[in-house]
DRENGUDREN-797584 format. One record per residue (C-alpha): z, y, x; residue in three letters. Coordinates in nm, 2 decimals. Layout:
<lumkes>
<lumke <Z Y X> ALA>,
...
</lumkes>
This chain:
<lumkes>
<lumke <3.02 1.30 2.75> UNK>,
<lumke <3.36 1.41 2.83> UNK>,
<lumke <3.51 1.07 2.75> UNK>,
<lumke <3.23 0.90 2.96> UNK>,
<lumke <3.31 1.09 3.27> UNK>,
<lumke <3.69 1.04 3.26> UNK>,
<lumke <3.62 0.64 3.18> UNK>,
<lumke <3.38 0.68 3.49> UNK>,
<lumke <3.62 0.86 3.68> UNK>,
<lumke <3.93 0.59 3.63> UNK>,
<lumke <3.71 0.29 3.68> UNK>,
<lumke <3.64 0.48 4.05> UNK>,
<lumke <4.01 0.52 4.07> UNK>,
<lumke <4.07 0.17 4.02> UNK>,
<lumke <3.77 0.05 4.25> UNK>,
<lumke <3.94 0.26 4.56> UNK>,
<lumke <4.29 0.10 4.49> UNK>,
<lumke <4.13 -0.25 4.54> UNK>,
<lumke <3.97 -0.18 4.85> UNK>,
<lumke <4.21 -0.08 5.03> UNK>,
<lumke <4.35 -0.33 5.29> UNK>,
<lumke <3.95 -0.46 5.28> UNK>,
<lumke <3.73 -0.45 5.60> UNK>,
<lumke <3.40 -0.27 5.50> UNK>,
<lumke <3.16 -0.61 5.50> UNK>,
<lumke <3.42 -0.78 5.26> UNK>,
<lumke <3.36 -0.43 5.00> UNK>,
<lumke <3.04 -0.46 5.09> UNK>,
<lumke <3.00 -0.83 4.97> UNK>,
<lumke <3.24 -0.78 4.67> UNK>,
<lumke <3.00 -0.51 4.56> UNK>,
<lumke <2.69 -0.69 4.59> UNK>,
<lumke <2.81 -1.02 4.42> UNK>,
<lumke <2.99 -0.80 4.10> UNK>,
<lumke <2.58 -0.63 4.08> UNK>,
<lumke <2.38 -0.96 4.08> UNK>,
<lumke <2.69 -1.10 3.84> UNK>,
<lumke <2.64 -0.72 3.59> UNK>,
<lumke <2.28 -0.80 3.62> UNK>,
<lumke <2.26 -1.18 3.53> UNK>,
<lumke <2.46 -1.08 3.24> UNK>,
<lumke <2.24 -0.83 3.15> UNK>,
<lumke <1.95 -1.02 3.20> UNK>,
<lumke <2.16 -1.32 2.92> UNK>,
<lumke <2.14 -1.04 2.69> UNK>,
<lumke <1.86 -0.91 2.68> UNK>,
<lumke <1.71 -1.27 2.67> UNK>,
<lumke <1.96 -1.36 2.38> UNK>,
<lumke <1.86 -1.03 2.21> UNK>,
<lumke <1.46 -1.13 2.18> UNK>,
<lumke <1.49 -1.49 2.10> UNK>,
<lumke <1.66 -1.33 1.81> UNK>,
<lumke <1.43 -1.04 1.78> UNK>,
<lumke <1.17 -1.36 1.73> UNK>,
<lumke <1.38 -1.55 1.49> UNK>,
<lumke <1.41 -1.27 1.29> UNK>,
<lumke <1.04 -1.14 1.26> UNK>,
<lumke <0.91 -1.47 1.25> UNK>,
<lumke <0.59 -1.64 1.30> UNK>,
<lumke <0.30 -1.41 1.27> UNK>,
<lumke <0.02 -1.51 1.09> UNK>,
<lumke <-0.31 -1.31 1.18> UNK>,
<lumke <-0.51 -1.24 0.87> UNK>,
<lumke <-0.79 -1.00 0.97> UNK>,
<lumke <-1.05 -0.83 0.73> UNK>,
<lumke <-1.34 -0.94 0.66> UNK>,
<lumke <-1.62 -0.91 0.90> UNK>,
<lumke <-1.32 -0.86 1.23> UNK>,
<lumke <-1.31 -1.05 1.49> UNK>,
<lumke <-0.95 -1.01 1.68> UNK>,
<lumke <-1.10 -1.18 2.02> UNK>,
<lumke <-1.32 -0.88 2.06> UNK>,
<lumke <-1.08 -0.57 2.03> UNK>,
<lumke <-0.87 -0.45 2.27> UNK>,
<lumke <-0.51 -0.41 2.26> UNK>,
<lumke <-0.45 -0.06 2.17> UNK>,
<lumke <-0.02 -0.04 2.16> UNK>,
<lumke <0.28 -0.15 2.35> UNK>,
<lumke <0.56 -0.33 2.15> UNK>,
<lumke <0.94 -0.25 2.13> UNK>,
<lumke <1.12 -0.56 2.14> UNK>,
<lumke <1.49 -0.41 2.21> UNK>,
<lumke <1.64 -0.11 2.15> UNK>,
<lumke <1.98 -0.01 2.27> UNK>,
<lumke <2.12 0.34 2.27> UNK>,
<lumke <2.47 0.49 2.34> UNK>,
<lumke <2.58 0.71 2.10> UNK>,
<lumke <2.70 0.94 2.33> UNK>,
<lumke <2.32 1.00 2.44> UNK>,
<lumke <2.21 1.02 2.10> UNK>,
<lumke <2.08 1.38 2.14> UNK>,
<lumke <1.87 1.28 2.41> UNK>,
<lumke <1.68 1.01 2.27> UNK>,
<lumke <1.34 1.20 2.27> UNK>,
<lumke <1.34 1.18 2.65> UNK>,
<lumke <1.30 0.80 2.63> UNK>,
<lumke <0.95 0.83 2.46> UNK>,
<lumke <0.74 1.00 2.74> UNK>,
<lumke <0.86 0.75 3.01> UNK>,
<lumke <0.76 0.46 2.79> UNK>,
<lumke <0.40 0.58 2.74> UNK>,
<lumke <0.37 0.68 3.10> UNK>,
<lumke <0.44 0.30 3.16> UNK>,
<lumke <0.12 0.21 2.98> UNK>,
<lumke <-0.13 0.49 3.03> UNK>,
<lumke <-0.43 0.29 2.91> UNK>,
<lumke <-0.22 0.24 2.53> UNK>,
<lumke <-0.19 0.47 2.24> UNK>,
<lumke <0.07 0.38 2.01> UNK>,
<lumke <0.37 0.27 2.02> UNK>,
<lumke <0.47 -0.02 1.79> UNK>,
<lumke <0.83 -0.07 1.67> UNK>,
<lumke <0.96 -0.33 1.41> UNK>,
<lumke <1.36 -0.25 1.21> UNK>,
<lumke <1.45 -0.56 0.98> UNK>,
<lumke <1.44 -0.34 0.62> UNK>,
<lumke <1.82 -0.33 0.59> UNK>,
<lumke <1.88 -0.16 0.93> UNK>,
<lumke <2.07 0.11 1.02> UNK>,
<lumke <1.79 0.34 1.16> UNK>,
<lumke <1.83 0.52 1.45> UNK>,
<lumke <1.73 0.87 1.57> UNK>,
<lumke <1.46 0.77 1.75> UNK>,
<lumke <1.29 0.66 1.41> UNK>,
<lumke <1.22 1.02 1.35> UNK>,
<lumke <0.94 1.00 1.60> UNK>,
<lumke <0.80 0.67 1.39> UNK>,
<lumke <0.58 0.69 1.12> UNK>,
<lumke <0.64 0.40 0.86> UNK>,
<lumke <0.37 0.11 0.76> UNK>,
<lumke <0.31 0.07 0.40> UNK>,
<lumke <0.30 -0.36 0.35> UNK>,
<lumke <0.00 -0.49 0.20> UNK>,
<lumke <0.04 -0.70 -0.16> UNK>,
<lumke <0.21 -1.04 -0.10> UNK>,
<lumke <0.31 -0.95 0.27> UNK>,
<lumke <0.65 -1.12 0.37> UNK>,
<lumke <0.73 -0.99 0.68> UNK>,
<lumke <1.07 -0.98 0.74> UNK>,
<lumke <1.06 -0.63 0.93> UNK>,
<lumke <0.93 -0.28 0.84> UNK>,
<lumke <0.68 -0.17 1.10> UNK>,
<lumke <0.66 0.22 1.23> UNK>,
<lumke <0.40 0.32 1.46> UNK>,
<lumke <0.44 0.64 1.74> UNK>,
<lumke <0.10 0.79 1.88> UNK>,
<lumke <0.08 0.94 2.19> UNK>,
<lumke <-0.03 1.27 2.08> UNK>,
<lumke <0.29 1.33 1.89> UNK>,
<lumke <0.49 1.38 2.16> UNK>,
<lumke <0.27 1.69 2.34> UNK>,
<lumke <0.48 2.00 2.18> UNK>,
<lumke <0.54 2.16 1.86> UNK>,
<lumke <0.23 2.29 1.67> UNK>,
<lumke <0.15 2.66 1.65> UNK>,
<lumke <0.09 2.78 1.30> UNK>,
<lumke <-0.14 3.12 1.24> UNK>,
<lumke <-0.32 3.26 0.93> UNK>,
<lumke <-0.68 3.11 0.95> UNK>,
<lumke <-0.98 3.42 0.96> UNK>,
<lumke <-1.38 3.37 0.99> UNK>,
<lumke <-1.34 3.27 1.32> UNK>,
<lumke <-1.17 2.95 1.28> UNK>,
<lumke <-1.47 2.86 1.01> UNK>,
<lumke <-1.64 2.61 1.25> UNK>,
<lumke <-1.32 2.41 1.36> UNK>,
<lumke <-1.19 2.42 0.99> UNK>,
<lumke <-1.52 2.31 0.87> UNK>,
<lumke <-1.50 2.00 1.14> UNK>,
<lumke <-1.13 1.90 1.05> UNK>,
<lumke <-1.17 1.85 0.71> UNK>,
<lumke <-1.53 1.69 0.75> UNK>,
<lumke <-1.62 1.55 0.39> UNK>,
<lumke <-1.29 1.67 0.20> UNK>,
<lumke <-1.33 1.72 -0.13> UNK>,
<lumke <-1.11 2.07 -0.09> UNK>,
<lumke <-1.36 2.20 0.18> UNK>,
<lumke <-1.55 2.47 -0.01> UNK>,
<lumke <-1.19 2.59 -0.18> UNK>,
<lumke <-1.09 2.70 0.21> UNK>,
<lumke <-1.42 2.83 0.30> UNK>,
<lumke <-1.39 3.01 -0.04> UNK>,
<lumke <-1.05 3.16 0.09> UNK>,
<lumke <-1.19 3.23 0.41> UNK>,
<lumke <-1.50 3.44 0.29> UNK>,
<lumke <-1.25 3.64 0.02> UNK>,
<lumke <-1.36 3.45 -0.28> UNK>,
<lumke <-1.02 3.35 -0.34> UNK>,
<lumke <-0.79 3.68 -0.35> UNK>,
<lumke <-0.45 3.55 -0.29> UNK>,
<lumke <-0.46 3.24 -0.14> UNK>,
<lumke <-0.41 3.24 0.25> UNK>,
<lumke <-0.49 2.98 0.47> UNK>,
<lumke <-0.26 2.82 0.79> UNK>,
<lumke <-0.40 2.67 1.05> UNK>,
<lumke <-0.18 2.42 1.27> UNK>,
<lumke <-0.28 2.38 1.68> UNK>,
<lumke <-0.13 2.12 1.88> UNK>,
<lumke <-0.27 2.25 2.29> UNK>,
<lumke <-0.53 2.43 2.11> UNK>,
<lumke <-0.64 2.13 1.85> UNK>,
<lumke <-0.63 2.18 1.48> UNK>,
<lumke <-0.37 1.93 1.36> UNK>,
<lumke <-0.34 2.04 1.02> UNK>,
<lumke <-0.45 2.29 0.75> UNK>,
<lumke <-0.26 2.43 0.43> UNK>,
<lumke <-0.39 2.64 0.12> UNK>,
<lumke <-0.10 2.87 -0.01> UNK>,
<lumke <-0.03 3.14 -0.24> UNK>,
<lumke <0.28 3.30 -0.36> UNK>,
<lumke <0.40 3.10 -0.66> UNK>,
<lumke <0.32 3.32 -1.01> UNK>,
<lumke <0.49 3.04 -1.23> UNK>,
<lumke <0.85 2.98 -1.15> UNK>,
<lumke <0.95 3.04 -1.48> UNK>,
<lumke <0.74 2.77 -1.62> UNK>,
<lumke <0.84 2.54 -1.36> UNK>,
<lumke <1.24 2.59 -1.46> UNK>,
<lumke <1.14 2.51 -1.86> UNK>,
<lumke <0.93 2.19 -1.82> UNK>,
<lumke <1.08 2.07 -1.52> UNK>,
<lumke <1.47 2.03 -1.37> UNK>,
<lumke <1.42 2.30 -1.12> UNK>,
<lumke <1.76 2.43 -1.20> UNK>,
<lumke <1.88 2.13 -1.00> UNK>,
<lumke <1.79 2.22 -0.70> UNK>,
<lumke <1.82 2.61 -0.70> UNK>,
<lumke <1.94 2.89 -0.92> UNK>,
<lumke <1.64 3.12 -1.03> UNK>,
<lumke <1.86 3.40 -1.05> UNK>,
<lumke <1.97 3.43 -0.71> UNK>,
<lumke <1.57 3.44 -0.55> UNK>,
<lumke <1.31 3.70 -0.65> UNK>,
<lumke <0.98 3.66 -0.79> UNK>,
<lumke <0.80 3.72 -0.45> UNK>,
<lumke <0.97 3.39 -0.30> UNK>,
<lumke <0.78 3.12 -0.45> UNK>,
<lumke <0.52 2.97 -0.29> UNK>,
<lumke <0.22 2.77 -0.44> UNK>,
<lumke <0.12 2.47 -0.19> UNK>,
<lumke <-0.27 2.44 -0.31> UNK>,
<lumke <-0.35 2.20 -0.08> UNK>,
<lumke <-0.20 2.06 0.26> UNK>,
<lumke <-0.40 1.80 0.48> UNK>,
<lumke <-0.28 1.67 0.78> UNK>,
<lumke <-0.40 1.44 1.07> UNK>,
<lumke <-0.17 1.08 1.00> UNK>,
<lumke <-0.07 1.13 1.32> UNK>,
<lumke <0.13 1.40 1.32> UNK>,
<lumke <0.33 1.34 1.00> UNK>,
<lumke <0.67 1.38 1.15> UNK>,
<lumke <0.58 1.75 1.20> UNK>,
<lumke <0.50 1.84 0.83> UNK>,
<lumke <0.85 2.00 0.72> UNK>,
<lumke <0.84 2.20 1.07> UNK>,
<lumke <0.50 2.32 0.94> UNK>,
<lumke <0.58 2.41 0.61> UNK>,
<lumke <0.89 2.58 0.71> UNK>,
<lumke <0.68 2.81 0.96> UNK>,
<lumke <0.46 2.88 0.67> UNK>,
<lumke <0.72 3.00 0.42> UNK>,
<lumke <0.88 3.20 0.72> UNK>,
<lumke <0.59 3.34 0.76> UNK>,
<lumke <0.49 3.46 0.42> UNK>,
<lumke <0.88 3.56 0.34> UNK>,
<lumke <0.91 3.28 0.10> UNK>,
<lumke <1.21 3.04 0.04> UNK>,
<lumke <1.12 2.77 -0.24> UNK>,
<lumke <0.72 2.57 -0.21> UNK>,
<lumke <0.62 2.38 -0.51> UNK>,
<lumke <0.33 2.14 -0.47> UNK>,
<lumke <0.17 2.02 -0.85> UNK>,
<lumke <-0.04 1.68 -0.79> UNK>,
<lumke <-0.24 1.50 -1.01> UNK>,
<lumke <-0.11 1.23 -1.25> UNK>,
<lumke <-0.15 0.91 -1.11> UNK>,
<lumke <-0.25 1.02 -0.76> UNK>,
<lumke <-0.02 0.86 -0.49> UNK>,
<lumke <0.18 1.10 -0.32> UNK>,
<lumke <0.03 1.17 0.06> UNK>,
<lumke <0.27 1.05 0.31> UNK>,
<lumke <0.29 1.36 0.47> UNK>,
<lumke <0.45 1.45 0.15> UNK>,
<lumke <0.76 1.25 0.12> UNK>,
<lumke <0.98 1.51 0.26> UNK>,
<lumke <0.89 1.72 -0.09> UNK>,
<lumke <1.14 1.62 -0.31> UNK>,
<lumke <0.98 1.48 -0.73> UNK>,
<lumke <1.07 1.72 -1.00> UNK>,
<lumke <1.22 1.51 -1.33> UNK>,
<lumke <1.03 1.70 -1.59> UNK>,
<lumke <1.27 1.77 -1.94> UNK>,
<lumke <1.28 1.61 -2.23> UNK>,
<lumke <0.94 1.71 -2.46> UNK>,
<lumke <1.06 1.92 -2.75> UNK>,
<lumke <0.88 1.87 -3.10> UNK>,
<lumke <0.57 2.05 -3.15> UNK>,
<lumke <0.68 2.03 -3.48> UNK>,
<lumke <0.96 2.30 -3.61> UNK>,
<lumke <1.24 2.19 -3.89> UNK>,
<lumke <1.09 2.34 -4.24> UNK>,
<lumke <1.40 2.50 -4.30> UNK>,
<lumke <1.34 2.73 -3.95> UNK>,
<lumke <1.13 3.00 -3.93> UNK>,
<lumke <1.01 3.01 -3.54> UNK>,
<lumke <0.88 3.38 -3.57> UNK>,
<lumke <1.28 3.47 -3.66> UNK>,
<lumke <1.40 3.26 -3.36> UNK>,
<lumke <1.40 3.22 -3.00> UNK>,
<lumke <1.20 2.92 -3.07> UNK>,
<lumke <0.88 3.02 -3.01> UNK>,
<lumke <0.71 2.93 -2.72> UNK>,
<lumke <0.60 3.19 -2.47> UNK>,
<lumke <0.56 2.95 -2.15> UNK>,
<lumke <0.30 2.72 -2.19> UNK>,
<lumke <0.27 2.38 -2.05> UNK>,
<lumke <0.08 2.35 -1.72> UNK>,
<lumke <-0.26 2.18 -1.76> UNK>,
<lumke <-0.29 1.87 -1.63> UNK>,
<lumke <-0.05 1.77 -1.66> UNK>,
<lumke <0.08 1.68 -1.33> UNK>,
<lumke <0.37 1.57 -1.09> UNK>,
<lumke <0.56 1.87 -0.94> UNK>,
<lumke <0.68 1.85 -0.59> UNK>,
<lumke <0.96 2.06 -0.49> UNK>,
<lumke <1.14 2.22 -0.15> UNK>,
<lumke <1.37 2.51 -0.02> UNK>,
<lumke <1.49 2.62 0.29> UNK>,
<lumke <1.83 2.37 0.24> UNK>,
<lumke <1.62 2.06 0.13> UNK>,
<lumke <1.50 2.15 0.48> UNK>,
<lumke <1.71 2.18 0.64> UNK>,
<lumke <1.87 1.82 0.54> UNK>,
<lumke <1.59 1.64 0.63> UNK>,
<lumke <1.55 1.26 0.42> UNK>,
<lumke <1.66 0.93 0.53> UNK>,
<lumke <1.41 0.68 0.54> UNK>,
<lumke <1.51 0.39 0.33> UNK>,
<lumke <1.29 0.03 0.42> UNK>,
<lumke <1.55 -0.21 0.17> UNK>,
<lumke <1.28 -0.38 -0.05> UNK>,
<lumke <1.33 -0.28 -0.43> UNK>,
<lumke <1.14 -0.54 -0.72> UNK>,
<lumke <1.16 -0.33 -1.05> UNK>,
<lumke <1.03 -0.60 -1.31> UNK>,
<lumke <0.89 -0.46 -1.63> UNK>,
<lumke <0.76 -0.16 -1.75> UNK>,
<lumke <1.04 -0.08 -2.01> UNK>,
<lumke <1.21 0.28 -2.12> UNK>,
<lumke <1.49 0.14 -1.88> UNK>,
<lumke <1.29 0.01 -1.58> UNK>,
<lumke <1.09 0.31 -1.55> UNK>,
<lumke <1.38 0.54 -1.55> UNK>,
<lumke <1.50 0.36 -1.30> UNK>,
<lumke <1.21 0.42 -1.05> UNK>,
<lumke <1.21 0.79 -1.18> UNK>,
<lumke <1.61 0.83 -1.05> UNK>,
<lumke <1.49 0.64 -0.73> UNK>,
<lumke <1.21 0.86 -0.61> UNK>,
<lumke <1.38 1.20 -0.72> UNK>,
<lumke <1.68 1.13 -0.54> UNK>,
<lumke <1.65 1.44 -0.28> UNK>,
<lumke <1.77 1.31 0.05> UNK>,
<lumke <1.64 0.95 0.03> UNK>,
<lumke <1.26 0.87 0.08> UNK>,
<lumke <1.22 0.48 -0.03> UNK>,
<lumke <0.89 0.34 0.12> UNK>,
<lumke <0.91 0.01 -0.03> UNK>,
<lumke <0.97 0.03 -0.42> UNK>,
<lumke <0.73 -0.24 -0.66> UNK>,
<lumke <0.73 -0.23 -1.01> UNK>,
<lumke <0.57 -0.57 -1.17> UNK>,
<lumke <0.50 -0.54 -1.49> UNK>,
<lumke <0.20 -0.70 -1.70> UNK>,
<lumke <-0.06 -0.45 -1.67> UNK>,
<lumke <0.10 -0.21 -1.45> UNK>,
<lumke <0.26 0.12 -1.58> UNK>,
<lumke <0.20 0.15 -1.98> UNK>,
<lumke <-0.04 0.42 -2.03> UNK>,
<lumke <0.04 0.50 -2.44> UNK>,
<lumke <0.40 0.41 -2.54> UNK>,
<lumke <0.53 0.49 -2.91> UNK>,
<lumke <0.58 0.87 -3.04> UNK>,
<lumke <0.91 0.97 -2.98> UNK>,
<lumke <1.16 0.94 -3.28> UNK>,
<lumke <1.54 1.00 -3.30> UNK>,
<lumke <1.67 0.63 -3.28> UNK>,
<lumke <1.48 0.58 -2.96> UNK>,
<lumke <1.46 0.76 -2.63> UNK>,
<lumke <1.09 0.65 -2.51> UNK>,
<lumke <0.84 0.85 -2.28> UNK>,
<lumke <0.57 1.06 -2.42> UNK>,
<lumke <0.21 0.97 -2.31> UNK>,
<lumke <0.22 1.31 -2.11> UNK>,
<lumke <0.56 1.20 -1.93> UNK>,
<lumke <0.42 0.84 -1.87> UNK>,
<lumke <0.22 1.07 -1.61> UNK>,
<lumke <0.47 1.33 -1.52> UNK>,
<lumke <0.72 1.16 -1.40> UNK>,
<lumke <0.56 1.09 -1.04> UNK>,
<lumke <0.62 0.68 -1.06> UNK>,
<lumke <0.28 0.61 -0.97> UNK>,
<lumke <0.27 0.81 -0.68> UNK>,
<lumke <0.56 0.69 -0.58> UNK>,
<lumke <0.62 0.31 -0.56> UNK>,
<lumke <0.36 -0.01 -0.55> UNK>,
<lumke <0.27 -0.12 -0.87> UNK>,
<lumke <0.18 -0.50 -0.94> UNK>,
<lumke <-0.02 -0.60 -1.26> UNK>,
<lumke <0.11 -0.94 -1.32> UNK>,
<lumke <0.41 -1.13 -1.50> UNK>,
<lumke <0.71 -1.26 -1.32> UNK>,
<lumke <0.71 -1.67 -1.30> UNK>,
<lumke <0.99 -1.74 -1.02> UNK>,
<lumke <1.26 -1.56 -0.85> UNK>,
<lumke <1.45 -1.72 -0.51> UNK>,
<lumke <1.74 -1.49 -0.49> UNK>,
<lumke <1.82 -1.70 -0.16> UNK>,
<lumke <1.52 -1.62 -0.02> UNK>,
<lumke <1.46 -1.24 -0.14> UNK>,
<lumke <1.13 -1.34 -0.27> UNK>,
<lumke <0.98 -1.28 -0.64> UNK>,
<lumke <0.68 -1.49 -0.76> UNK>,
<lumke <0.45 -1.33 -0.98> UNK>,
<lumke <0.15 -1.45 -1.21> UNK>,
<lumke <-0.15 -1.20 -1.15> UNK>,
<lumke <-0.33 -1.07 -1.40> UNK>,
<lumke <-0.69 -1.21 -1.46> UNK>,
<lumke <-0.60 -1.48 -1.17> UNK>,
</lumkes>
């Protein structure tokens, strides 16, 4: 800002030593003909910038579902075409948001397309991203900003029998409904519920409970990556049961989840998921868990295991499931959103270790990862054995790939590295 005042401050300077000598119509005249010249210019740019814009995005083919007819909807968005900011008003990038939906009061999203290797900007962090649909080529990522987003920060409060009625109407037909009605009528005895409010609306809901399982977490999965167990007390884990949150308030998750571990004097939240469930996008600020290597349920002859420390006294957690994973510095580095389009092919030892080392990575959140491989992810791969590193069938489902990253049942026919396309071969087609 400094730097911009004393540029502004020179080129004033330099304006007044020009004038001089001049009769005021002349300045007059001089000043109108440099504004209509600035804004000619401007207006060559701008012009310049969207035929571009078009060239890049390309033509635009409508493919509606089945049964939808576009002719009858309404127009329901406005559409960014350019986006310039100086990085001097960075910071401030937020105030440009409110203005632009007070131009169109009848719209409620704001629609906003970044070609995929993009550097983003920080008024992405307002956007929610698009997932593409299979086969899409569309040569830009597309992030959408409601309205509501932008009224405040939510207010987050333990839920009691008196929030019953609104809880019961945000979650409608959930399949987690009774566990929260459970909690609230004290059938659950150490699980507390969070309510988050936006201007008095429930926005979200969370199922918690401090964490009882640390230990198990640090022996099955690489939790000593990310924190050292010795350094926070049992009391400061915390159990995320369940978490649901309206889509259009995604952006606010960590914020929540931050309040809620504040809240219940808590610094790590772990979040175990179902194999093969995809991850909620709400969720991609949690950060995947590599689970260890699987030890040998099966002990040397020559070792007694009662006369070692090799007997087991954690025991695996049932499921078995993904293992999602936070702290107050995760937190407080929030991720990068990462649009570059990444083709794994194959569903080898290598290609899925790959995808594991991509969707772990803790300050990177890739939205547009595909593995193509003939039918999908292998569910039973061989035992392991000494000359060769493969998954277990347990790890297969650990690992969080398929909650992670697109996966495409088919075999690879064609590959246009020119074009940045990859032709696959469906299977049953």
């Amino acid at each position: 800002e400094k730097a911009t005042e004393r540029k502004r401050q020179e080129e004033e300077e330099e304006n007044e030593e020009e004038e001089e000598g001049k009769s005021p119509e002349q300045v007059e005249e001089e000043r109108k003909a440099k504004e209509e010249a600035d804004n000619a210019e401007r207006m060559k740019q701008i012009a310049e910038a969207e035929e571009y814009a078009v060239m890049e995005v390309g033509d635009f083919v409508e493919d509606p579902e089945p049964g939808v007819n576009l002719d009858l909807l309404e127009s329901n968005a406005f559409f960014v075409t350019l986006f310039c900011l100086d990085p001097v008003y960075d910071c401030q990038v937020d105030k440009l948001l409110q203005p632009a939906f007070d131009l169109f009061p009848d719209k409620e999203y704001l629609i906003m397309t970044v070609p995929h290797k993009a550097k983003k900007s920080s008024l992405m962090r307002h956007f929610i991203p698009v997932k593409e649909k299979l086969g899409g080529n569309f040569s830009h990522a597309l992030y959408l900003c409601h309205r509501a987003s932008l009224l405040g920060p939510m207010a987050i409060t333990p839920a009691t029998p008196d929030d019953r009625a609104e809880l019961l109407d945000f979650l409608e037909e959930d399949p987690e409904r009774d566990a929260y009605t459970d909690v609230l009528d004290g059938k659950a005895p150490g699980s507390t519920v969070y309510v988050a409010r936006v201007i008095g609306q429930v926005a979200a809901v969370a199922r918690v409970r401090r964490s009882s399982a640390p230990g198990t977490y640090s022996k099955f999965y690489e939790l000593d990556s990310f924190i050292d167990s010795g350094h926070y007390g049992g009391d400061e884990h915390l159990d995320v049961e369940n978490i649901l949150v309206n889509p259009i308030f995604t952006r606010s998750t960590p914020g929540m989840l931050k309040q809620i571990m504040c809240m219940s004097g808590t610094c790590c939240a772990y979040c175990l998921l179902h194999p093969l469930v995809p991850i909620p996008e709400y969720l991609d600020f949690l950060t995947i868990l590599r689970m260890r290597r699987l030890q040998d349920a099966r002990f040397p002859p020559d070792i007694d295991p009662a006369r070692t420390g090799l007997t087991t006294d954690l025991k695996m957690p049932p499921g078995p499931p993904a293992l999602l994973h936070t702290n107050f510095r995760l937190l407080m580095q929030p991720k990068k959103d990462v649009d570059t389009r990444i083709v794994v092919i194959g569903s080898s030892d290598a290609a899925l270790s790959l995808v594991e080392g991509l969707v772990s990575v803790p300050y990177l959140t890739f939205h547009r990862i595909t593995l193509v491989a003939p039918g999908g992810l292998p569910g039973r791969l061989p035992r392991f054995r000494h000359d060769r590193l493969n998954y277990f069938d347990k790890e297969l489902l650990w690992h969080g790939v398929a909650g992670k990253c697109g996966v495409v049942e088919g075999s690879l026919v064609g590959l246009d590295r020119q074009g940045s396309t990859v032709s696959v071969d469906l299977d049953g087609s």
